[in-house]
N, C-alpha and C positions, 0 to 999 in steps of 0.2 A: 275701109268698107267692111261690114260683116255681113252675111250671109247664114241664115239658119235654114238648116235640112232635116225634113222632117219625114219619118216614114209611117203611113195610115193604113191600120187594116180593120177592117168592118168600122169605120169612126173612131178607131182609138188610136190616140199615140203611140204607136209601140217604141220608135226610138228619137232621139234628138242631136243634132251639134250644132255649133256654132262656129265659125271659121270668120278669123278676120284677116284681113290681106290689103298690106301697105304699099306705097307706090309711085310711081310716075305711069303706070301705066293706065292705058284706054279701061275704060268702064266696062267692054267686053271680055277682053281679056282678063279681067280681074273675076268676073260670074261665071267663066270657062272655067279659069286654074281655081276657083271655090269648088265649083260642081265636081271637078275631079279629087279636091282632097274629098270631100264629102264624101262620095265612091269608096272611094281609097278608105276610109273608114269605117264606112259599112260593108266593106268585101262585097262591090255591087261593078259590073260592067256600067261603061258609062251610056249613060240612056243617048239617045238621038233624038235632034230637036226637031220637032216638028212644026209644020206654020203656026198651028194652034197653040203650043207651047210662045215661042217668039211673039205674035202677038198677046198673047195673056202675060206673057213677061213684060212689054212694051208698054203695055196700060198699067198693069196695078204692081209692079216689080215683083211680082212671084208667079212660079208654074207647078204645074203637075204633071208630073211623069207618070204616065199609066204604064202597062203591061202592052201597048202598043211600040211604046217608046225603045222600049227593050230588047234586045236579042232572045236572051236564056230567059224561061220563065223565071218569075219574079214569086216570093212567096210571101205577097202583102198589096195593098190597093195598090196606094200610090207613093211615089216620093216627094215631096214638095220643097220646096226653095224660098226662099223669102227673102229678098233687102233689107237689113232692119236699121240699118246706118250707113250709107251714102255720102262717101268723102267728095262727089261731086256736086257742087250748088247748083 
């Protein structure tokens, strides 16, 4: 599975990665330990998921974490997540 995170301020790109994570493990657990290396690499607390987040994930395999999502302020729109390769058929 890869997973690319992406962080948006004012509509721009500002940063990117890519994490990919092999496995036996549930489809959950693989967008969980992604979203925390993701963090972990942007020096970012990990956001909380919200309904809206988990449904918007559930339909099109990506979400946006706002500055709701967040504890500490954030100094950017948002962070986004994406599925771009799904080891699950």
């Amino acid at each position: 599975m890869r997973i690319w995170g992406k962080i948006f301020r004012e509509n721009h790109l500002i940063r990117d990665t890519v994490v990919e994570l092999d496995g036996p493990e549930r489809r959950t657990v693989k967008v969980f330990e992604a979203l925390r290396l993701i963090c972990t690499e942007f020096d970012l607390a990990l956001p909380v998921w919200l309904d809206t987040n988990i449904k918007e994930f559930q339909k099109s395999a990506k979400t946006r974490f706002r500055q709701d999502s967040f504890i500490e302020a954030i100094p950017f729109d948002y962070l986004e997540i994406h599925v771009i390769e799904d080891d699950i058929p």
